[in-house]
C-alpha positions as CSV (number, residue, x, y, z in Angstrom):
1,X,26.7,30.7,2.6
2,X,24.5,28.3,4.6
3,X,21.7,27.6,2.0
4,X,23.6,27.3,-0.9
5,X,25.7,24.3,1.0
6,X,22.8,23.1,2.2
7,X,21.4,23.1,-1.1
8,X,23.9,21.1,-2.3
9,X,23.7,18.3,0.1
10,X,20.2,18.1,-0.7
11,X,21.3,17.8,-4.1
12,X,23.8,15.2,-4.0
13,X,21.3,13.3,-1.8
14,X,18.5,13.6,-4.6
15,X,20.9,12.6,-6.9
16,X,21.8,9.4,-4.9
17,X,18.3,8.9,-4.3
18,X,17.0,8.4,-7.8
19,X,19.9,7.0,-9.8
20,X,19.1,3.6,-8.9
21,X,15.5,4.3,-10.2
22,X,16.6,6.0,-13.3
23,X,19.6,3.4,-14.1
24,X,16.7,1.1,-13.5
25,X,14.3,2.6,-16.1
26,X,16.9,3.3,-18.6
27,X,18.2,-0.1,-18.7
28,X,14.8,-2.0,-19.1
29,X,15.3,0.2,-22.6
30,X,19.0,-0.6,-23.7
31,X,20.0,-3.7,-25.5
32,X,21.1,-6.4,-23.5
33,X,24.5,-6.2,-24.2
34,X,25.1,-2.5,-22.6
35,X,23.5,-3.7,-19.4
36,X,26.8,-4.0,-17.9
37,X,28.3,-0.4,-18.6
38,X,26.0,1.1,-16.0
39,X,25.1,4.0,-18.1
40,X,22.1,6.7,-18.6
41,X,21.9,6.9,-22.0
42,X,22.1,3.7,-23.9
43,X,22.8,4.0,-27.5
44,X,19.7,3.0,-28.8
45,X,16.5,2.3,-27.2
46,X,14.3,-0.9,-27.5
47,X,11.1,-2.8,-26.0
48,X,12.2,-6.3,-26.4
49,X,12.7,-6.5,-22.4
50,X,8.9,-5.4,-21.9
51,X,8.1,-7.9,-25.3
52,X,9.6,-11.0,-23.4
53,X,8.2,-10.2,-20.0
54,X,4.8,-10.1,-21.4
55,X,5.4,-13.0,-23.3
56,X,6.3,-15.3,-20.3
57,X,4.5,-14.4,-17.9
58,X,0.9,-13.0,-17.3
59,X,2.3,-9.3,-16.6
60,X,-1.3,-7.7,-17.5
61,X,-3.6,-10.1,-15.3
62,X,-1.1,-9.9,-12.1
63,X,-1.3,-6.0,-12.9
64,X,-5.6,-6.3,-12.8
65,X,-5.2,-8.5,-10.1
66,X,-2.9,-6.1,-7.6
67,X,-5.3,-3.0,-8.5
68,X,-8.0,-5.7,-7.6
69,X,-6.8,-6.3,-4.2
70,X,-5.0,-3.4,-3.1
71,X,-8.5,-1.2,-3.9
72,X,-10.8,-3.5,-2.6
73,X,-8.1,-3.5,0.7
74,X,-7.8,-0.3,0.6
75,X,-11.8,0.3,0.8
76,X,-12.1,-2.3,3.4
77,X,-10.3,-0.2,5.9
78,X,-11.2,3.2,5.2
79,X,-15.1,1.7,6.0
80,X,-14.0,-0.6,8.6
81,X,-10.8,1.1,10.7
82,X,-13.1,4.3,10.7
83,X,-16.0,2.2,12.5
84,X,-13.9,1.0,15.1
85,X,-12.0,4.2,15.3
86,X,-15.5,6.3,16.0
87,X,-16.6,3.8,18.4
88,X,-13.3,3.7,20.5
89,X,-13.4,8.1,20.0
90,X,-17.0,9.0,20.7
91,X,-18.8,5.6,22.1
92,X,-18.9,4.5,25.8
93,X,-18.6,0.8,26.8
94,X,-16.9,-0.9,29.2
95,X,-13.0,-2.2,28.3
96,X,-12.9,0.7,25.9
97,X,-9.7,1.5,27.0
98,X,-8.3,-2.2,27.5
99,X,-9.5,-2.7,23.9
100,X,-7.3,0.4,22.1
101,X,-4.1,-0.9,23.9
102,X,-4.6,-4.4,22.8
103,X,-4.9,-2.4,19.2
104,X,-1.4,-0.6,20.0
105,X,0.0,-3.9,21.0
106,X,-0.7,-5.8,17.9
107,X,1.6,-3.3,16.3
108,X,4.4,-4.4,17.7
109,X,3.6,-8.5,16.6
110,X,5.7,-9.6,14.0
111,X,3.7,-10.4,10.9
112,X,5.3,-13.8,11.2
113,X,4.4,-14.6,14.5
114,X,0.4,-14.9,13.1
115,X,1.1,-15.7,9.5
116,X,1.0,-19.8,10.1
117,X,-2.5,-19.7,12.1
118,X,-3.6,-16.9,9.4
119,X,-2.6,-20.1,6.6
120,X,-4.4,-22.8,8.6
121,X,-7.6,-20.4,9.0
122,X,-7.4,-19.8,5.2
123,X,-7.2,-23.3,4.7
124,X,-9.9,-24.4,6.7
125,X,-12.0,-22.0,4.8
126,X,-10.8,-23.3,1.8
127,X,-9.9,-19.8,0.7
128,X,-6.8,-20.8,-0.8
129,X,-6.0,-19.8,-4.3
130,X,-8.8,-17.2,-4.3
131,X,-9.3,-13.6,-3.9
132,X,-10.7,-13.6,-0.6
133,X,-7.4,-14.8,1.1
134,X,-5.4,-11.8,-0.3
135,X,-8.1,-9.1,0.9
136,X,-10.0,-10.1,3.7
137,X,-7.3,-10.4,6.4
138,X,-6.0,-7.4,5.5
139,X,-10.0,-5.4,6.0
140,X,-8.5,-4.5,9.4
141,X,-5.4,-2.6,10.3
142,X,-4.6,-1.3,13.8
143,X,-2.9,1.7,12.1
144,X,-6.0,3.1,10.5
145,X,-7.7,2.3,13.6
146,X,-5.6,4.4,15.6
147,X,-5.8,7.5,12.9
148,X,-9.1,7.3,13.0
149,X,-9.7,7.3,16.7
150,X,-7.0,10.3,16.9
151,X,-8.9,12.1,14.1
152,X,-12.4,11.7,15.5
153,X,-11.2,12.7,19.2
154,X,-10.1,16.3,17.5
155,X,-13.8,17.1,16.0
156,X,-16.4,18.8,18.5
157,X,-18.7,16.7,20.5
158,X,-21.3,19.5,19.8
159,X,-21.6,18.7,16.5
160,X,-22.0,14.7,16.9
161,X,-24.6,15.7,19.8
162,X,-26.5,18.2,16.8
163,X,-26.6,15.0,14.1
164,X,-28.0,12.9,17.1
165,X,-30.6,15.7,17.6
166,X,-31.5,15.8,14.1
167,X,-32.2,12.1,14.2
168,X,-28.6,10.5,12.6
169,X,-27.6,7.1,13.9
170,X,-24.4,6.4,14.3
171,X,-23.6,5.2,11.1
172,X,-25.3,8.0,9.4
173,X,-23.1,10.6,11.6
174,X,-20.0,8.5,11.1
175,X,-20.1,8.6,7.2
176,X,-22.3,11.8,6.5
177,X,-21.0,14.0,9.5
178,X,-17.5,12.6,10.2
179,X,-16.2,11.4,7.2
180,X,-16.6,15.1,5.0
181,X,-14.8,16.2,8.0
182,X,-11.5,13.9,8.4
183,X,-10.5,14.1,4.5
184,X,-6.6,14.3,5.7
185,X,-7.4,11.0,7.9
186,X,-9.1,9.2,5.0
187,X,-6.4,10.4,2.5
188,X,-3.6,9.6,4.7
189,X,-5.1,6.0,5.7
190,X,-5.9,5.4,2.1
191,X,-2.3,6.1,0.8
192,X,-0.5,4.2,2.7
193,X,-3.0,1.4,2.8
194,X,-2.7,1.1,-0.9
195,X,1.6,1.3,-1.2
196,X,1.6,-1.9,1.5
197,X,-1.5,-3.9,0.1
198,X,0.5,-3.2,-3.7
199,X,3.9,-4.4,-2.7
200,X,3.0,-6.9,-0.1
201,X,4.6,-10.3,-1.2
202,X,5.1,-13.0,1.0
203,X,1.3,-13.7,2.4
204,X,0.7,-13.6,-1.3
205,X,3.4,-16.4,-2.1
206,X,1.8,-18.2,0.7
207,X,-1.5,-19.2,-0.1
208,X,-1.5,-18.7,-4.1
209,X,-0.7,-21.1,-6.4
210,X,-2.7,-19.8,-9.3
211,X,-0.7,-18.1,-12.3
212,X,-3.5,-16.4,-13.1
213,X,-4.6,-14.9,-9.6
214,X,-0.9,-13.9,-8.4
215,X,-0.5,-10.1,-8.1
216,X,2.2,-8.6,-9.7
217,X,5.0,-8.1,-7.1
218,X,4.3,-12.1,-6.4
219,X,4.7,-12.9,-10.2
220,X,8.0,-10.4,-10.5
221,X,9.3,-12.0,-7.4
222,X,8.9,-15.8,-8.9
223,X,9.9,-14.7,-12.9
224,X,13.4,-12.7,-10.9
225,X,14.2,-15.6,-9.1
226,X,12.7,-18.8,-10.3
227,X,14.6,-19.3,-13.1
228,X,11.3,-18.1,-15.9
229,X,13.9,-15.1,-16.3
230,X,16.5,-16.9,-17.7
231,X,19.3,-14.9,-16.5
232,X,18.2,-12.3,-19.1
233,X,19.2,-9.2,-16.6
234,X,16.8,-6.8,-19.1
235,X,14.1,-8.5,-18.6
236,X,14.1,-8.3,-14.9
237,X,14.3,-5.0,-15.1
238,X,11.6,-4.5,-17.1
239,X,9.2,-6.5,-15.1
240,X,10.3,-4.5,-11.9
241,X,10.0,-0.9,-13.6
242,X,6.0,-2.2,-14.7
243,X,6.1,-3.1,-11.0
244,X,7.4,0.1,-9.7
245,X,5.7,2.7,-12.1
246,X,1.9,2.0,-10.9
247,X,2.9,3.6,-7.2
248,X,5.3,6.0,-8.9
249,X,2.8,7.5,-10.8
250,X,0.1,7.4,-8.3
251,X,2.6,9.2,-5.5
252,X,3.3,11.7,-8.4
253,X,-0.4,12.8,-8.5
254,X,-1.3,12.5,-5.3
255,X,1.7,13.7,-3.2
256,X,0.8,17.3,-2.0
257,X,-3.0,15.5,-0.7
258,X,-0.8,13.3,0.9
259,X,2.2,15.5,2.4
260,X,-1.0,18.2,3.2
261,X,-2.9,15.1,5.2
262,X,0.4,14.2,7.0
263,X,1.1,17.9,8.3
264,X,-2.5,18.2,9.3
265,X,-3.3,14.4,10.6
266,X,-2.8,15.0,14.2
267,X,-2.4,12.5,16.9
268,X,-4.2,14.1,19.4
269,X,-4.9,12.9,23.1
């Protein structure tokens, strides 16, 4: 009798899970005048929501935009966090150690403790209301570091020692040697990566102005609340579904790389 109970709670909990998603899907399709019932199945279904979010607002370049920045992010600190994490794993140099626990300690920072210096240094290199202030202080990330580093510690010295035989510089070992090897790390690392450069919003708010640079969870924000909207409730819900689908559909295709790298991503000592 235990499965089929605990069947059940899983169940309900599924069901609680996703109805706000669904309600959310099905609504951006009813007629605004049935938004208030709460209901599944609306009596007919209709685009205008989508039609008047692309209409006001630049739904198509913010979605360019985001897959702009959140790949180029995402690249950035597969190359990157693995560099640092092979030469904290396998190099020797002195404040190594003092190094990776300055890493772990950034973690626990606040973003907003650093995010007025981060503004002035932006401003200073009058990267403001460009591309380069959405991606390149996000090129590092102690997490990925830290995978990495974990990762690398798990792979045989002997076979870094053959590379170095064979003539491989570090570079060459770390992406030609290393990097076929720690395809859960890199997965993992990439995944998540991705899901928090896509739905990052405030730095974004911060330091662009630019209609037509904002990524898309900026420019939902600003059409929900800044009045562009017009208390049309359909509409919002339209613009968050286009915001929502993207990871939705990337999670759907990619979930058993990225529930395999998880289970076999060790943090190992």
């Amino acid at each position: 009798m235990k499965k089929p109970v605990l069947y059940l709670c899983l169940l309900f909990g599924v069901l609680i899970f996703i109805y706000p998603f669904t309600w959310m899907l099905s609504a951006s399709l009813a007629p605004e005048s049935e938004l208030g019932k709460l209901t599944l199945l609306p009596s007919t279904l209709t685009l205008t929501s989508y039609q008047q979010v692309v209409q006001k607002i630049p739904i198509l370049r913010a979605l360019l935009n985001s897959f702009l920045v959140a790949l180029s992010i995402t690249l950035g600190v597969l190359i990157f966090g693995s560099m640092v994490g092979y030469a904290l794993s396998r190099l020797q140099f002195r404040g190594k150690n003092l190094l990776f626990f300055v890493i772990i300690f950034t973690m626990t920072l606040p973003f907003q403790i650093t995010l007025i210096p981060q503004y002035i240094i932006m401003v200073k290199f009058g990267w403001v209301d460009t591309y380069l202030s959405l991606i390149v202080p996000y090129l590092m990330n102690a997490f990925a570091i830290i995978m990495f580093r974990q990762y690398f510690m798990s792979i045989p010295q002997d076979l870094i020692d053959a590379a170095r035989i064979d003539g491989c510089g570090e570079l060459q070992i770390l992406f030609r040697i290393l990097w076929p090897n720690a395809i859960p790390a890199l997965i993992t690392v990439g995944i998540i990566t991705f899901m928090a450069s896509w739905n990052e919003v405030l730095w974004p708010l911060i330091v662009i102005r630019d209609e037509q640079l904002m990524t898309m969870p900026q420019l939902v924000t600003l059409f929900s609340v800044g009045g562009r909207a017009e208390s049309q409730l359909g509409a919002k819900l339209a613009a968050a579904t286009m915001l929502a689908l993207p990871i939705v559909i990337a999670y759907v295709f990619f979930q058993r790389y990225f529930i395999q790298s998880m289970a076999t991503t060790g943090l190992k000592e």
